[in-house]
LOVEX-759465 format. One record per residue (C-alpha): residue number from 1; residue in one letter; x, y, z. Coordinates in Angstrom, 3 decimals. Example, Ala and Ser with C-alpha at 12.3 -4.5 7.8 and 13.67 -1.06 7.14 Angstrom:
2
   nr  rest        px        py        pz
    1     A    12.300    -4.500     7.800
    2     S    13.670    -1.060     7.140
***
This chain:
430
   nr  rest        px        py        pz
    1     X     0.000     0.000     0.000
    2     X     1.288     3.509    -1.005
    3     X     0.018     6.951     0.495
    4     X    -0.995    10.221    -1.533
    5     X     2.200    12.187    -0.878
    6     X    -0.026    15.502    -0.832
    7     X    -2.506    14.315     1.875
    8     X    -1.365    11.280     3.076
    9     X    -4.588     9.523     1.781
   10     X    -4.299     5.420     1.779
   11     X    -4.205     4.373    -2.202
   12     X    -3.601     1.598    -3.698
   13     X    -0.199    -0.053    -5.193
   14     X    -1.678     0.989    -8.754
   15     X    -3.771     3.933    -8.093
   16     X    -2.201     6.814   -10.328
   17     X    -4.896     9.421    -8.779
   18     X    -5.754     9.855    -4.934
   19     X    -9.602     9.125    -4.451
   20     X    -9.623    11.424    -1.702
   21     X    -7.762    15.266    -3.135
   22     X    -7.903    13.689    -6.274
   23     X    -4.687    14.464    -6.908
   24     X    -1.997    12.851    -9.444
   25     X     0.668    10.594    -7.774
   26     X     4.017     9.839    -9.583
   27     X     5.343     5.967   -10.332
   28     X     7.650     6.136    -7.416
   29     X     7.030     4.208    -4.096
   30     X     5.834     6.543    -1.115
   31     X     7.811     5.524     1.681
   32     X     4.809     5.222     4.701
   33     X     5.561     7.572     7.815
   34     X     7.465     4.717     9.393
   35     X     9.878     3.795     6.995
   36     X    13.714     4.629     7.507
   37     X    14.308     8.174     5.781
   38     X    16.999     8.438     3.144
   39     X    19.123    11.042     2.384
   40     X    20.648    12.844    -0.909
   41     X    24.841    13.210    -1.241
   42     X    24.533    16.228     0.762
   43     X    23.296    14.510     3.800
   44     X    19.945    15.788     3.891
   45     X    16.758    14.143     4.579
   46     X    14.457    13.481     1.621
   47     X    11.492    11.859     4.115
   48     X     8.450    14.196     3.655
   49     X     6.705    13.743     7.079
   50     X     2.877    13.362     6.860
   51     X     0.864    16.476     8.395
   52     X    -0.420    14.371    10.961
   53     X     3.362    13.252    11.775
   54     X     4.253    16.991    11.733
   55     X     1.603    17.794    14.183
   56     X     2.964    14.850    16.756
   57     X     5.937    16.378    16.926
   58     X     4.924    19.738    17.081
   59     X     2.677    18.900    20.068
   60     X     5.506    16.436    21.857
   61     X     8.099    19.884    21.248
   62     X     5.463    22.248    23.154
   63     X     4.642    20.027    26.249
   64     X     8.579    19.523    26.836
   65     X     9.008    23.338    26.451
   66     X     5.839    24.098    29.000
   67     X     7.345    21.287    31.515
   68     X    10.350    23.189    31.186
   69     X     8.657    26.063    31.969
   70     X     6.898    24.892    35.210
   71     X    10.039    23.011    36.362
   72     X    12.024    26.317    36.278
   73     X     9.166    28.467    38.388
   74     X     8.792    25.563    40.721
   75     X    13.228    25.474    41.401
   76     X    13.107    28.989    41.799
   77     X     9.787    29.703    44.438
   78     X    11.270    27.086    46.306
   79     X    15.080    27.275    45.642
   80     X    15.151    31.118    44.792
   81     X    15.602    32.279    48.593
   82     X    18.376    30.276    49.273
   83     X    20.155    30.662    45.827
   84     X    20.190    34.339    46.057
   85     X    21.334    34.268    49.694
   86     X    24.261    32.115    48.954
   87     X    25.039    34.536    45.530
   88     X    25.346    37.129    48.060
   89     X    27.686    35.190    50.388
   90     X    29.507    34.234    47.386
   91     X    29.816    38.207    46.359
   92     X    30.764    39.076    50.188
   93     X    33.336    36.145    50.040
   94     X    34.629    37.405    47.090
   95     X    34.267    41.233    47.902
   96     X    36.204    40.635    51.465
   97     X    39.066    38.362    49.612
   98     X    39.831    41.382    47.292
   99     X    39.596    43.659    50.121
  100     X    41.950    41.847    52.085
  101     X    43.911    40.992    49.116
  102     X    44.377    44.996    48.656
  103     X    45.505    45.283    52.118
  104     X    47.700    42.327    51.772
  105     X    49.393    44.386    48.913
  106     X    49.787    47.962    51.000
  107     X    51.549    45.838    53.584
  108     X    53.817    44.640    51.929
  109     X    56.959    46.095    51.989
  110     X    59.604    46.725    49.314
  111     X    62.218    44.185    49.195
  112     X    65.034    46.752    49.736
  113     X    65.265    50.699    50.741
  114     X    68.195    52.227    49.222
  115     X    69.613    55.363    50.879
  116     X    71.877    57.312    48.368
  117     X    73.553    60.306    50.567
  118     X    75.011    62.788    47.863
  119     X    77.165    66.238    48.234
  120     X    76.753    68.450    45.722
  121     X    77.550    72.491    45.082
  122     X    77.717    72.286    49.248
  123     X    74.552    71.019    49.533
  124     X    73.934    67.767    51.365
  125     X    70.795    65.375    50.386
  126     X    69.778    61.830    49.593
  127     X    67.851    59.920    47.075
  128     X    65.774    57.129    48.328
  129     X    64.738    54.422    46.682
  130     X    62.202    51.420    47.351
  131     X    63.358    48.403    45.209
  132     X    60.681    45.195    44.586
  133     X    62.367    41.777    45.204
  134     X    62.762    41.265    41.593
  135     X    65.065    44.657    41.057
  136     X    62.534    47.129    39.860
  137     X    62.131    50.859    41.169
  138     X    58.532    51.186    42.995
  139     X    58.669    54.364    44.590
  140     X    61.922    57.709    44.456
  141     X    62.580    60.378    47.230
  142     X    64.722    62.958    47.103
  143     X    65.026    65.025    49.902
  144     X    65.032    68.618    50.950
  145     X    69.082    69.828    49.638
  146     X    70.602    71.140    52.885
  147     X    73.758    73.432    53.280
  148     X    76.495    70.742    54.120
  149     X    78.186    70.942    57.200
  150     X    80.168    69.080    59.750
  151     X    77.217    67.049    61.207
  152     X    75.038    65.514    58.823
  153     X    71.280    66.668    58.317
  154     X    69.978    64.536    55.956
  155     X    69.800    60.538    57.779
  156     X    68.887    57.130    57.439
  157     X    66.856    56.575    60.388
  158     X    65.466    52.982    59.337
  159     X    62.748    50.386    59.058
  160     X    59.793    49.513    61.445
  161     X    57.357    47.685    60.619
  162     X    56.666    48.492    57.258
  163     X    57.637    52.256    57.480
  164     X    61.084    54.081    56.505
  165     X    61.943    56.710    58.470
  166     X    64.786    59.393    57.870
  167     X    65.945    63.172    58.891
  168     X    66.185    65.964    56.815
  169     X    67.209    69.271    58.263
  170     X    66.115    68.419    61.735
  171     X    62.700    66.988    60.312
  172     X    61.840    63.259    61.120
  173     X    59.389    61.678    58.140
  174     X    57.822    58.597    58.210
  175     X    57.175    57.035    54.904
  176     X    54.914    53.883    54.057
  177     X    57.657    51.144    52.229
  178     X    54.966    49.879    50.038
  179     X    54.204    53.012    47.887
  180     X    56.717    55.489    49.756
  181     X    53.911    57.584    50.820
  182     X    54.350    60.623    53.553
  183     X    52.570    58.834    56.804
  184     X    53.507    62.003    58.895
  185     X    56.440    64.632    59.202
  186     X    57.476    65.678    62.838
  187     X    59.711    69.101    62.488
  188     X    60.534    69.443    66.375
  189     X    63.624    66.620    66.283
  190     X    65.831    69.579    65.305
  191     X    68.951    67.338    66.076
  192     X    71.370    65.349    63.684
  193     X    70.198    61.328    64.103
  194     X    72.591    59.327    66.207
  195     X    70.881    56.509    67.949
  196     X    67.058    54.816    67.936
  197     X    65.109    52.560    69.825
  198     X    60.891    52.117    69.744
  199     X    58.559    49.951    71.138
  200     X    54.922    49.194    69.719
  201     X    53.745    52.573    70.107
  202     X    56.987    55.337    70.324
  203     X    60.161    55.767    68.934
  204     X    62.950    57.251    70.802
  205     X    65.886    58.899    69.219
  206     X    69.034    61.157    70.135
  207     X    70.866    63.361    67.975
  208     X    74.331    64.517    68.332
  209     X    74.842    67.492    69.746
  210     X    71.327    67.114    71.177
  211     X    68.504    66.329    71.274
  212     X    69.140    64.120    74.009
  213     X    65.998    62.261    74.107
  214     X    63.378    62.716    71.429
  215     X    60.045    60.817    72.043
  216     X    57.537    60.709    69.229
  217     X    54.422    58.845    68.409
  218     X    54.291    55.826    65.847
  219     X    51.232    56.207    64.610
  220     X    50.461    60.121    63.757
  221     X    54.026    61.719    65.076
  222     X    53.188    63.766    67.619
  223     X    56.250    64.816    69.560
  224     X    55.494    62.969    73.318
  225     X    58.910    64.198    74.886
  226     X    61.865    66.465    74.139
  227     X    64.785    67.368    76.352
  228     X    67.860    68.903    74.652
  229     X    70.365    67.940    77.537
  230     X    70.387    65.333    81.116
  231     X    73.623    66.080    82.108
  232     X    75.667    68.843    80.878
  233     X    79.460    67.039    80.654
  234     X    77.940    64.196    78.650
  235     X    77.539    64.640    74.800
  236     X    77.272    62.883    71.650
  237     X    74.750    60.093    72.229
  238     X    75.812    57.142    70.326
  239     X    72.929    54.327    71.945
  240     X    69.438    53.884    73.646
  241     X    68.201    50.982    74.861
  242     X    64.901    50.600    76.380
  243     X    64.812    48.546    79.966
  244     X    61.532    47.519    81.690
  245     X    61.014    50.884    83.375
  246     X    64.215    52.810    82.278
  247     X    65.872    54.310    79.039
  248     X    69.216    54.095    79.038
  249     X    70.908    56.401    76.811
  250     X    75.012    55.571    76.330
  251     X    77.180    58.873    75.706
  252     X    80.820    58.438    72.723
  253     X    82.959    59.268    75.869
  254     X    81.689    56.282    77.969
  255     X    79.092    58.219    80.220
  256     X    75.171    57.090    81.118
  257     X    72.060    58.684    81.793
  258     X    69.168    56.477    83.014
  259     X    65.426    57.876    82.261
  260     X    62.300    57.047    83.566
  261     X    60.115    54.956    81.096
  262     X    57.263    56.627    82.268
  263     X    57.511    60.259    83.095
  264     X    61.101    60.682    81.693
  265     X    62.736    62.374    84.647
  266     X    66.402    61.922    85.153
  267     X    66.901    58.886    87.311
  268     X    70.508    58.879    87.243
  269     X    73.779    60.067    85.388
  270     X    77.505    58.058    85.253
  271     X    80.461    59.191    83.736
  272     X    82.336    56.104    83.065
  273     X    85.938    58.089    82.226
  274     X    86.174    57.963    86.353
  275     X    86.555    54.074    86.038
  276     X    89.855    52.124    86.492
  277     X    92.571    51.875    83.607
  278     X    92.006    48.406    81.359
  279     X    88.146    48.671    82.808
  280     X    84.933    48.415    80.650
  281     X    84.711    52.204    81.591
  282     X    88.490    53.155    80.722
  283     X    89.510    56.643    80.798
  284     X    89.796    57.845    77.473
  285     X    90.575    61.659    78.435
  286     X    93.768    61.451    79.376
  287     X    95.249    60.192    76.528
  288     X    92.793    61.470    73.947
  289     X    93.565    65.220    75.178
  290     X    97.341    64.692    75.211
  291     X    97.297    64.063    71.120
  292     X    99.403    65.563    69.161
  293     X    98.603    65.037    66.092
  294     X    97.808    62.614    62.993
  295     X    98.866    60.782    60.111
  296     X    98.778    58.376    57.386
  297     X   100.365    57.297    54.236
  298     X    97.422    58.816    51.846
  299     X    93.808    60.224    52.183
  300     X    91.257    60.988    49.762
  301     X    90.630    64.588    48.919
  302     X    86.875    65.086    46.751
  303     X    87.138    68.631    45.982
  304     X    83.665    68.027    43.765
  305     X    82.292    68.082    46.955
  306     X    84.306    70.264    49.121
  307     X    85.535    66.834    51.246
  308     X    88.889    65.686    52.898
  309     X    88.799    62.946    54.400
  310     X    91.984    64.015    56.199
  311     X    93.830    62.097    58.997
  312     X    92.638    64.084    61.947
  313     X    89.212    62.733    61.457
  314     X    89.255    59.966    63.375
  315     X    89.515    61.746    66.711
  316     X    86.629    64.003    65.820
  317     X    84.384    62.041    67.821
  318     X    81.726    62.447    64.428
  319     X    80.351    59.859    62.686
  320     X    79.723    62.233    59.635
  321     X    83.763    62.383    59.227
  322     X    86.205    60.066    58.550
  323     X    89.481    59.008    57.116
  324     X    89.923    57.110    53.960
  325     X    93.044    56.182    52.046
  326     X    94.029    56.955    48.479
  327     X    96.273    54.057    47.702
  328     X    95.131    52.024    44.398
  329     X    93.755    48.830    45.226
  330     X    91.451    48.419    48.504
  331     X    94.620    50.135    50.895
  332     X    96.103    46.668    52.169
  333     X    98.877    48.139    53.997
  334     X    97.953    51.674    54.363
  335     X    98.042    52.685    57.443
  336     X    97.812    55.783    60.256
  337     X    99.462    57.022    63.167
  338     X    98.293    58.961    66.251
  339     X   101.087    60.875    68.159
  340     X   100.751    61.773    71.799
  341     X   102.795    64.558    73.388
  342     X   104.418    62.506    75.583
  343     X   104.292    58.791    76.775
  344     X   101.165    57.485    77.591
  345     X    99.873    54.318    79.199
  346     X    97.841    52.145    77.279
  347     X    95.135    49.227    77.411
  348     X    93.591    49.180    73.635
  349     X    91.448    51.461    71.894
  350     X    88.361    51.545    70.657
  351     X    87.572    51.570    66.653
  352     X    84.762    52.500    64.023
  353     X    85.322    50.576    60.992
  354     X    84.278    52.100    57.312
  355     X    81.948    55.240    57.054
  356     X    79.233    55.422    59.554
  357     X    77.368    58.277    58.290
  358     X    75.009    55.798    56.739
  359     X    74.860    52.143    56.218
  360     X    74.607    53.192    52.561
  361     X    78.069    54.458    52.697
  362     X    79.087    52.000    55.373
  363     X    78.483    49.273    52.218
  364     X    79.711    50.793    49.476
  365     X    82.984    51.563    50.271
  366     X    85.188    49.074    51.648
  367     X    85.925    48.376    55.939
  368     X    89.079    46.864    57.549
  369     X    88.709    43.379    58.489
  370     X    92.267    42.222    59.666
  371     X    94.743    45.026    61.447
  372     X    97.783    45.146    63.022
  373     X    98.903    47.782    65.665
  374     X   102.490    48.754    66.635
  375     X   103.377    51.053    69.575
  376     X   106.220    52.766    70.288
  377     X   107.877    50.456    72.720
  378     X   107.916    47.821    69.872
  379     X   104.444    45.787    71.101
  380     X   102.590    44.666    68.267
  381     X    98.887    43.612    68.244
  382     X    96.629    42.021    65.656
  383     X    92.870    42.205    65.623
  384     X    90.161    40.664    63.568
  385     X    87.481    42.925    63.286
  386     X    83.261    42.323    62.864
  387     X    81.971    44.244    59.312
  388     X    79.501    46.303    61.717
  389     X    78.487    49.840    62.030
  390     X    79.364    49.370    66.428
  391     X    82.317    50.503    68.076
  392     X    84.703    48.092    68.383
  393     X    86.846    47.579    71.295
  394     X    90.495    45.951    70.870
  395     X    91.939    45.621    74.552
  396     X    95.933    45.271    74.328
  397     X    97.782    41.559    76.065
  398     X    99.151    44.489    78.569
  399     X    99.327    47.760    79.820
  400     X   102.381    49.842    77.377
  401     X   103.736    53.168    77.059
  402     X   103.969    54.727    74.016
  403     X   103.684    58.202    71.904
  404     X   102.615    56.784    69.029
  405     X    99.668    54.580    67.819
  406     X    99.981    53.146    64.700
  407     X    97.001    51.020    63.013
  408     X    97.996    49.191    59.548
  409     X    95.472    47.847    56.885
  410     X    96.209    43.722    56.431
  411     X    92.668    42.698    54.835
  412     X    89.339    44.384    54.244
  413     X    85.518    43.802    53.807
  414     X    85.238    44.755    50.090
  415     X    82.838    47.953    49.453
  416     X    79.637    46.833    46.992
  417     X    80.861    49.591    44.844
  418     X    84.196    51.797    45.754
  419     X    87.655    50.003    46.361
  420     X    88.473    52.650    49.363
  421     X    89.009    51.956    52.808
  422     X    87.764    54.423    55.271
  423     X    88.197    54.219    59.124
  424     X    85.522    57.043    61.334
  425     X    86.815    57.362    64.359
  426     X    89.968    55.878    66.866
  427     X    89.742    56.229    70.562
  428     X    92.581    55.354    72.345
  429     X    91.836    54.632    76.524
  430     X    94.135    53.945    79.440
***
């Protein structure tokens, strides 16, 4: 049995005309609605579904599309409450992890500072750099340019807890590492830095020449204490440390003052240059005030910057002075001689290796490691000493007389990017 291909009527095998549309049918067999489709060389179907096939499907297609319908309103009058809630928590979740993320990335600190202390037309200043771990510049200071003169305005002060702090012309700033953005500028220091200590919520410095004791808030810089002077024959701070209930400030000539924590009245003052020769607190003022002079085989002039860094330096008692050879090479050998007026007795001497006006400059340039003394009565010391920005004591086998103190260059640490060796101060003690 064949089907009229225009309405699908039943007809029989040999019926060229359809008794129901009356319609001519060609000699080729209709395929009924059930028989397997076939398709052309371009793939597609030549099956001509019947109307009432067409209308099946048609019908199947719209129930799945309304069950699809009612399925979705049902999930979402009963699912919808808690699906949006947890969107939101999702969106907080995500809104606090970029938050914190943020402040993650403000904390964190560059992976080096880089204090560049310059001298230029008489003018003193510093570039400061913060450097990522991976080399690159984040942030640039450069400081106020100050008139150069024998103590050094502009100061590395150093790192807590995320901040950098330095001095320029008596001003303390506190910069964030992370961005090197001003936090706060306190212009009441007024002194030239020398020594710091803090604790979670202050920071205490001295200066040489005063301020004494400088007290200032961590968090907004607000000065909290000043006093220019505790004890009138004790000068040039050089160390505080900060005790349970006391701050204890340490003086270059080996004197004390002790502070209340608290109120910071004066609880006591030592002058250790009344101690016994060859003790911790040595004199040094005989012998210091009874030389005669200085000298060396070379020093380093820098007339660029209006600098000698002559001999005579190193009993300055300043850490913005020094003496530094001019031999080529790193100065193995060089060496310098202090001359007393007349024969002195003496237990050692105390030494600051390299250039202490900054541990920028400390690096750069190159320290003594290994040294050898001689003294006049033909003893002979040698000393190995720590690559440290600290003064260094070197305590003789025995007690010797002598006029002259010489200290000879055997080995160095090398400087990260000048060959010259620099000593800042020598302080000879009974």
């Amino acid at each position: 049995m064949k089907y009229c291909k225009y309405c699908g009527n039943p007809m029989g095998d040999r019926d060229l005309f359809c008794k129901k549309c009356g319609k001519k049918q060609d000699n080729n067999k209709i395929n009924r609605p059930s028989d397997q489709p076939t398709s052309n060389r371009s793939g597609v179907s030549n099956n001509n579904k019947s109307p009432k096939s067409k209308g099946l499907i048609i019908g199947i297609i719209a129930g799945v599309i309304v069950l699809l319908v009612v399925l979705g309103v049902a999930a979402f009058i009963f699912l919808g409450k808690d699906s949006s809630e947890s969107g939101r928590s999702k969106i907080e979740v995500s809104e606090r992890k970029t938050a914190k993320d943020k402040e993650d990335t403000s904390d964190e600190e560059a992976c080096d500072v880089i204090f560049d202390y310059q001298i230029k037309d008489n003018k003193e200043y510093a570039v400061i750099t913060g450097v990522s771990e991976d080399g690159d510049k984040v942030w640039e200071i450069e400081t106020a340019h100050v008139e150069a003169a024998q103590l050094q305005m502009v100061s590395e002060v150093g790192i807590i807890d995320g901040d950098y702090y330095y001095t320029e012309d008596g001003t303390l700033i506190c910069i964030r590492i992370s961005d090197g953005k001003n936090e706060w500028t306190n212009v009441e220091f007024g002194g030239s830095f020398s020594a710091l200590a803090y604790d979670d919520d202050l920071i205490y410095l001295s200066g040489y020449f005063g301020p004494d004791l400088f007290v200032v808030s961590r968090k907004d810089g607000e000065t909290v204490f000043r006093q220019e002077v505790f004890d009138e024959e004790l000068y040039w701070p050089i160390s505080i440390e900060l005790d349970k209930d006391e701050i204890i400030i340490e003086f270059e000539e080996g004197g004390t003052v002790s502070v209340d924590r608290n109120n910071y009245e004066l609880l006591s003052s030592s002058n250790s240059s009344k101690g016994e020769p060859g003790s911790s607190g040595s004199s040094l003022t005989d012998p210091y005030m009874r030389i005669s002079g200085v000298s060396a085989t070379s020093w380093l002039s820098e007339p660029q910057y209006g600098i000698d860094h002559v001999p005579n330096n190193v009993i300055d008692k300043n850490n913005n002075t020094n003496w530094v050879e001019d031999a080529k090479g790193q100065g193995i050998g060089e060496y310098i001689v202090i001359e007393f007026d007349s024969m002195v007795e003496l237990s050692g001497f105390n030494i600051k290796p390299g250039l202490q006006a900054s541990g920028d400059l400390f690096n750069k340039n190159s320290r003594p490691k290994d040294i050898t003394v001689l003294l006049s009565d033909g003893s002979e010391f040698s000393f190995t000493l720590t690559d440290s920005m600290t003064d260094q004591r070197c305590d003789f086998a025995k007690v010797c007389k002598t006029n002259t103190l010489t200290v000879i260059i055997k080995s160095v640490y090398p400087g990260s990017k000048y060959e010259d060796t620099a000593i800042t101060e020598i302080i000879p003690y009974k």
